[in-house]
Biopython code that builds the backbone (N, CA, C, O; Angstrom):
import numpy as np
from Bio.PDB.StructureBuilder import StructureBuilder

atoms = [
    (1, "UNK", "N", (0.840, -1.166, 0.000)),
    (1, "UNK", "CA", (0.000, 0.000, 0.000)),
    (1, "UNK", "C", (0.885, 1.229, 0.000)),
    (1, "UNK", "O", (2.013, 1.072, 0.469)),
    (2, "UNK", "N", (0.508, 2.585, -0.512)),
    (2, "UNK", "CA", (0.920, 3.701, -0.464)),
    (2, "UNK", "C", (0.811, 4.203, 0.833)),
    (2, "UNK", "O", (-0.043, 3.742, 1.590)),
    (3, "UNK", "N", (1.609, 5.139, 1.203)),
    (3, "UNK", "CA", (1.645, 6.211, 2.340)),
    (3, "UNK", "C", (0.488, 7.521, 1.507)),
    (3, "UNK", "O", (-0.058, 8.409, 2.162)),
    (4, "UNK", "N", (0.383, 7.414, 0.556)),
    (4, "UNK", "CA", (-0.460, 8.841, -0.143)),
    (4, "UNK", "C", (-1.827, 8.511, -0.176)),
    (4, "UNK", "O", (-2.655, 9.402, -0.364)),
    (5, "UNK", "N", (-2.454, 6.341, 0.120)),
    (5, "UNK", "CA", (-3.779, 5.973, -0.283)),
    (5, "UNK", "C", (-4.171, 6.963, -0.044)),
    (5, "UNK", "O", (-3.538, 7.887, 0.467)),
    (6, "UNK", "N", (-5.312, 6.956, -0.377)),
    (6, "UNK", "CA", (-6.608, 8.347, -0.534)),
    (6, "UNK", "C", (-7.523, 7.337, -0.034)),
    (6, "UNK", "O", (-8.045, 7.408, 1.078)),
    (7, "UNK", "N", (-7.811, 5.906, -1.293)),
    (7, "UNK", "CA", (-8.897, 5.085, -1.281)),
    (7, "UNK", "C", (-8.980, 4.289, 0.007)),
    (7, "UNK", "O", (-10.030, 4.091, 0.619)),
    (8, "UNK", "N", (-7.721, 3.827, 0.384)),
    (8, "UNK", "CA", (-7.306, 3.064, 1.868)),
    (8, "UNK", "C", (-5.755, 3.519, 2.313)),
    (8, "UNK", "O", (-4.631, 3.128, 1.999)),
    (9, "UNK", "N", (-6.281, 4.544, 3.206)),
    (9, "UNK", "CA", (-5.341, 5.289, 4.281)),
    (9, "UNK", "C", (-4.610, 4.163, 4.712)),
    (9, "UNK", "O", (-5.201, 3.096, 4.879)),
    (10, "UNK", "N", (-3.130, 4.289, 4.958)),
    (10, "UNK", "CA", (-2.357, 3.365, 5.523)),
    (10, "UNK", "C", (-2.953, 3.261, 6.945)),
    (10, "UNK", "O", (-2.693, 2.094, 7.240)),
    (11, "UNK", "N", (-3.580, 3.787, 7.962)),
    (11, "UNK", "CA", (-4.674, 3.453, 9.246)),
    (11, "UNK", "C", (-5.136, 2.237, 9.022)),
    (11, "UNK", "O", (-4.955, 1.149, 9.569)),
    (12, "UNK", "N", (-5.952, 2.713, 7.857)),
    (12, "UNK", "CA", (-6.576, 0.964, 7.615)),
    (12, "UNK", "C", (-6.139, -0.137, 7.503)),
    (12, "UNK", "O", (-6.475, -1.150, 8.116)),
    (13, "UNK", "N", (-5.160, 0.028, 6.504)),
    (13, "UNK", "CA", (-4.238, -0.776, 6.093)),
    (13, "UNK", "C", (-3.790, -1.794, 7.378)),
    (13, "UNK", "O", (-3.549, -2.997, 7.471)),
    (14, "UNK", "N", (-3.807, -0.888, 8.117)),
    (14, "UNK", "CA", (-2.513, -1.521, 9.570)),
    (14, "UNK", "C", (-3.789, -1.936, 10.585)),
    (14, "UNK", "O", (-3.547, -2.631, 11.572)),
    (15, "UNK", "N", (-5.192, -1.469, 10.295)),
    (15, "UNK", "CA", (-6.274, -1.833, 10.917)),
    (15, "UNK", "C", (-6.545, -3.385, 10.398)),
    (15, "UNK", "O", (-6.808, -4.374, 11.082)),
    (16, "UNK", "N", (-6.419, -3.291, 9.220)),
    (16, "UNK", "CA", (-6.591, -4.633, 8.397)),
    (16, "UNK", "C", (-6.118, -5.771, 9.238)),
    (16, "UNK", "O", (-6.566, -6.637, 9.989)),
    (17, "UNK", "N", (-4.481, -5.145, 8.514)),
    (17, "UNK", "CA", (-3.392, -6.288, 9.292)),
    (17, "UNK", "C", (-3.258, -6.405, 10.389)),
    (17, "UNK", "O", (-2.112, -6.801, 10.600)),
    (18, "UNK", "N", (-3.726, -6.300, 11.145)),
    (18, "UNK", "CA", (-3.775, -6.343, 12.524)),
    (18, "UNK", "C", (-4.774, -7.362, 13.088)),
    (18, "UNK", "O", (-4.753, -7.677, 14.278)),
    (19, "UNK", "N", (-5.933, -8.033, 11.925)),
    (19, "UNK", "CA", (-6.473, -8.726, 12.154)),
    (19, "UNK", "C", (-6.227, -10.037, 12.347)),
    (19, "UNK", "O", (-6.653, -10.885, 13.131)),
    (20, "UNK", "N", (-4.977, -10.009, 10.927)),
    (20, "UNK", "CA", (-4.436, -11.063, 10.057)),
    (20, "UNK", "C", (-3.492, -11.520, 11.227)),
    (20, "UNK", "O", (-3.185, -10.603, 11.989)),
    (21, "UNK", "N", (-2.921, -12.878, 11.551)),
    (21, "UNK", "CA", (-1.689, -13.565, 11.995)),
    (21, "UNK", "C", (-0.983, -13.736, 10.913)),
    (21, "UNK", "O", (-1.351, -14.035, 9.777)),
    (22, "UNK", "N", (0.069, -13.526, 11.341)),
    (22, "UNK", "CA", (1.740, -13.416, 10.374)),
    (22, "UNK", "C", (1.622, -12.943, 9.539)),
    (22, "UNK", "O", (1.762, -13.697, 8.577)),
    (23, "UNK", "N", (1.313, -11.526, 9.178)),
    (23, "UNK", "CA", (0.943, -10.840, 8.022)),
    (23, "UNK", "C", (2.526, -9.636, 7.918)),
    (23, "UNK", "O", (3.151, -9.659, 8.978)),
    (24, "UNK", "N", (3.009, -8.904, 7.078)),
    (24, "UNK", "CA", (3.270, -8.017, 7.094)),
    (24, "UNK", "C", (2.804, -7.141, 5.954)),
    (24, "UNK", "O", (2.676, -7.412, 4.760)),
    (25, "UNK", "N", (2.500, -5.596, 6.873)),
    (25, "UNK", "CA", (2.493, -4.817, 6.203)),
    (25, "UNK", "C", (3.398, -3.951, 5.600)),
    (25, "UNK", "O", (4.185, -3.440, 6.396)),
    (26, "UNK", "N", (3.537, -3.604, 4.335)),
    (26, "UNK", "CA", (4.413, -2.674, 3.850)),
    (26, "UNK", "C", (3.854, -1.302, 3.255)),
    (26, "UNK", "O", (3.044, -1.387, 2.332)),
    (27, "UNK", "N", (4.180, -0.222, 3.655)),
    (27, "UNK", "CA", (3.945, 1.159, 3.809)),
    (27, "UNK", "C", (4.812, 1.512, 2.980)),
    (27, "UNK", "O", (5.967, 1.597, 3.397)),
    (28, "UNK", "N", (4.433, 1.937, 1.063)),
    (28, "UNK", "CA", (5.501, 1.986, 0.308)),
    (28, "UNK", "C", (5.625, 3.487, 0.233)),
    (28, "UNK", "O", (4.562, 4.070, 0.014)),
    (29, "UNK", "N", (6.620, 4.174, 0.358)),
    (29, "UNK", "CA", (6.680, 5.845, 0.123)),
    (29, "UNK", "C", (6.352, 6.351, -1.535)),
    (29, "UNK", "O", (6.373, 5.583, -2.497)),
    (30, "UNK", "N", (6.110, 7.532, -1.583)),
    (30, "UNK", "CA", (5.594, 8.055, -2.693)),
    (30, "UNK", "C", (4.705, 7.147, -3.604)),
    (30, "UNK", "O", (5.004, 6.944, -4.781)),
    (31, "UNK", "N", (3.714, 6.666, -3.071)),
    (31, "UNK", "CA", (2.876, 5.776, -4.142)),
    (31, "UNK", "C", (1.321, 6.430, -3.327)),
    (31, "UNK", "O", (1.045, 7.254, -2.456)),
    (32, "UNK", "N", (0.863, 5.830, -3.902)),
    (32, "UNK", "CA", (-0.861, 6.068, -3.544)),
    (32, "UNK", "C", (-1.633, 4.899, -3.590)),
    (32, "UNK", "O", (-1.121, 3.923, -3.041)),
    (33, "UNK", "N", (-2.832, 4.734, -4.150)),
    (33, "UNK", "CA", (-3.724, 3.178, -4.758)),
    (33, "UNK", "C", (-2.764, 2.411, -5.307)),
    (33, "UNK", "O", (-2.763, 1.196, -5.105)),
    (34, "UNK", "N", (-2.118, 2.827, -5.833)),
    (34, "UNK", "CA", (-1.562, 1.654, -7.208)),
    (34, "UNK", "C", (-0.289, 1.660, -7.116)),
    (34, "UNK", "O", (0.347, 2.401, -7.865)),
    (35, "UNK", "N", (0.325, 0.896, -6.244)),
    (35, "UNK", "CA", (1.893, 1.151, -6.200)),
    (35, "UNK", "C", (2.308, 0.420, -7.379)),
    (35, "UNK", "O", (2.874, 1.304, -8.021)),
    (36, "UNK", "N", (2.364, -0.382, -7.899)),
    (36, "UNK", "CA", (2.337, -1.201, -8.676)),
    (36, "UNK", "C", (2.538, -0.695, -10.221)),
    (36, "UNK", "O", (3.058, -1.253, -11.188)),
    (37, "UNK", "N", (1.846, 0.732, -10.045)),
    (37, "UNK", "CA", (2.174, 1.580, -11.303)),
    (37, "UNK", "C", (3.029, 2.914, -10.664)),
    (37, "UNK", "O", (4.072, 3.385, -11.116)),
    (38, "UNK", "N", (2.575, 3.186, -9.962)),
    (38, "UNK", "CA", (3.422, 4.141, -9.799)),
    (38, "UNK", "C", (4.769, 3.918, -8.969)),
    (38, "UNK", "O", (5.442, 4.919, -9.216)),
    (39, "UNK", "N", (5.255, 3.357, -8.384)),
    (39, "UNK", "CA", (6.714, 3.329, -8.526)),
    (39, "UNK", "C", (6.792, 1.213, -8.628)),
    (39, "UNK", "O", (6.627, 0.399, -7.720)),
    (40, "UNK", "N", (7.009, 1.055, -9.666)),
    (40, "UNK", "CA", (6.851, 0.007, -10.219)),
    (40, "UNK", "C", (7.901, -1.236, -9.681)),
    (40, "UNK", "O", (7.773, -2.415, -9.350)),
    (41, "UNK", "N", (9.364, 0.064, -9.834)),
    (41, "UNK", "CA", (10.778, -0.852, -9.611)),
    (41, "UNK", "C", (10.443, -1.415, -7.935)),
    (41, "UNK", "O", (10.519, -2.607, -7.635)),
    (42, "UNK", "N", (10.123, -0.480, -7.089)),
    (42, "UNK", "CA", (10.419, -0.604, -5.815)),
    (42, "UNK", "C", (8.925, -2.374, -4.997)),
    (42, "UNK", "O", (8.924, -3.199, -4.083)),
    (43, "UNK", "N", (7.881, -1.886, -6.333)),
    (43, "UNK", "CA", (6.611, -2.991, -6.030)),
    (43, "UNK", "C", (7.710, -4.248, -6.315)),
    (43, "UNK", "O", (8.295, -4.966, -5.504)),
    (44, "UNK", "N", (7.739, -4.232, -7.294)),
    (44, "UNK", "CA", (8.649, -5.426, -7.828)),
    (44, "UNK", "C", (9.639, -6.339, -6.790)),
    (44, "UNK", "O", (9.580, -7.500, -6.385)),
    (45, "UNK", "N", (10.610, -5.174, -6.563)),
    (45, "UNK", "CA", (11.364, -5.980, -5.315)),
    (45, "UNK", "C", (11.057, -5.942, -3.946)),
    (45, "UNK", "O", (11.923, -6.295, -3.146)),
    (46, "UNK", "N", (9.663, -5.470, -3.449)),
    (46, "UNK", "CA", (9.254, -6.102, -2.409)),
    (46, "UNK", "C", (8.496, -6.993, -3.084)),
    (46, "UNK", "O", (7.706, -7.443, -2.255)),
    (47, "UNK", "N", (8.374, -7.313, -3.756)),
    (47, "UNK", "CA", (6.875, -8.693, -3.948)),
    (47, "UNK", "C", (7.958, -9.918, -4.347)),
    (47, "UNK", "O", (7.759, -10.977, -3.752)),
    (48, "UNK", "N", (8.953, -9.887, -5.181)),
    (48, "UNK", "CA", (10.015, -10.986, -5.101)),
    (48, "UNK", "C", (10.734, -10.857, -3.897)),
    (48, "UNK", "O", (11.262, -11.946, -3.671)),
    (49, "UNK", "N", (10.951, -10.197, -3.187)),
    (49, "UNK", "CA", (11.246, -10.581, -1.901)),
    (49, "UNK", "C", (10.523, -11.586, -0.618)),
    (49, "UNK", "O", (10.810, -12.515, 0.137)),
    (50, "UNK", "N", (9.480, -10.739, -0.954)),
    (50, "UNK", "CA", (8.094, -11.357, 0.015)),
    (50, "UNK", "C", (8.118, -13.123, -0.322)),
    (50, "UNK", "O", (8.188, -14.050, 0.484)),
    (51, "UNK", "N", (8.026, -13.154, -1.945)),
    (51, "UNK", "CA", (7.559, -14.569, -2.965)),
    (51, "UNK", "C", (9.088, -15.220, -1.512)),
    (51, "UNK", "O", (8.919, -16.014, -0.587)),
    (52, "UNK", "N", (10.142, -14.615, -1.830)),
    (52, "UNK", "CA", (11.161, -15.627, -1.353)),
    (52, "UNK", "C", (11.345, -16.092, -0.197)),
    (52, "UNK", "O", (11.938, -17.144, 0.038)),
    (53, "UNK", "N", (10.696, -15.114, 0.882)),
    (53, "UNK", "CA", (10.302, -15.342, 2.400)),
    (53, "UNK", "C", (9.112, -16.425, 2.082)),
    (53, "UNK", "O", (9.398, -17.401, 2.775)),
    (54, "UNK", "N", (8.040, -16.674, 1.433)),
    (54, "UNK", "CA", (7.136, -17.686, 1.622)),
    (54, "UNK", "C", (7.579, -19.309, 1.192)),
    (54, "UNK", "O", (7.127, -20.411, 1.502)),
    (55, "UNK", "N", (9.023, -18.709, 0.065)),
    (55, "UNK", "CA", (9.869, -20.054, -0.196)),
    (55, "UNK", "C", (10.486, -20.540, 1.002)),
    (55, "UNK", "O", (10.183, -21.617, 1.514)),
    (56, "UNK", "N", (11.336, -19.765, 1.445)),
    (56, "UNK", "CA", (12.241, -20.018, 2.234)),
    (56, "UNK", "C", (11.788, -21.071, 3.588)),
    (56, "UNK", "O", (12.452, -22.033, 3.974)),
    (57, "UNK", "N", (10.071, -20.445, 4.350)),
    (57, "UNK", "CA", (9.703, -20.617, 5.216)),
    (57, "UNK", "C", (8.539, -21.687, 4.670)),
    (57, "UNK", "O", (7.531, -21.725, 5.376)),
    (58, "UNK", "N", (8.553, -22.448, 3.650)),
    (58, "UNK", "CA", (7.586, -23.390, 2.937)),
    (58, "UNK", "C", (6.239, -22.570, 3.485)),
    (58, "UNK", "O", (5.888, -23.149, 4.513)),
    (59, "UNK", "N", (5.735, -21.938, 3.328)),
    (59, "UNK", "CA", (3.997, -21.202, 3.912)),
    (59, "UNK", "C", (3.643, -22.001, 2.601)),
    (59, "UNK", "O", (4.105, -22.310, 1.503)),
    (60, "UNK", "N", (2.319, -22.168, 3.560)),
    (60, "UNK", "CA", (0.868, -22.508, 2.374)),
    (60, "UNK", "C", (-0.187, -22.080, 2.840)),
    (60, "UNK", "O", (-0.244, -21.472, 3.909)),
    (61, "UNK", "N", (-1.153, -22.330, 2.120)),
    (61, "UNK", "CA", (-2.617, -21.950, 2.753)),
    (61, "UNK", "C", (-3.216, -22.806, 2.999)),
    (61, "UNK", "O", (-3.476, -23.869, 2.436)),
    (62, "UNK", "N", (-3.491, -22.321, 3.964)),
    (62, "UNK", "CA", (-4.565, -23.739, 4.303)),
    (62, "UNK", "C", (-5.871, -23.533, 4.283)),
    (62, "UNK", "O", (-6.647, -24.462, 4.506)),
]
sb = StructureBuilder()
sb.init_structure("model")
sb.init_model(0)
sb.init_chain("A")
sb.init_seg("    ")
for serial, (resi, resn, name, xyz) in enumerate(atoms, 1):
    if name == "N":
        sb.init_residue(resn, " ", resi, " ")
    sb.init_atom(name, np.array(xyz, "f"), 0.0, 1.0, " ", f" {name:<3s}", serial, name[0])
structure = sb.get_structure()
């Protein structure tokens, strides 16, 4: 999520996750709704990072 959401304030965000067990949240700077487009490089290497923490630690869903 962005630090700029408009649509979902990082509050929520951390209201969310807070529900969740073993969740982390990430609070990406200069993005808004769509980090994903707007700073693209930085989505990227937290989400292959994240992918490699769920390798590392075998997670599944159950």
């Amino acid at each position: 999520m962005g630090e700029d959401d408009t649509v979902m304030p990082p509050a929520q965000g951390e209201a969310a996750a807070a529900l969740v067990s073993d969740v982390h949240l990430l609070v990406m700077s200069k993005a808004g709704h769509i980090p994903q487009i707007e700073v693209p490089g930085l989505f990227e290497k937290e989400l292959l990072e994240g992918f490699e923490v769920i390798e590392k630690n075998d997670v599944t869903c159950d």
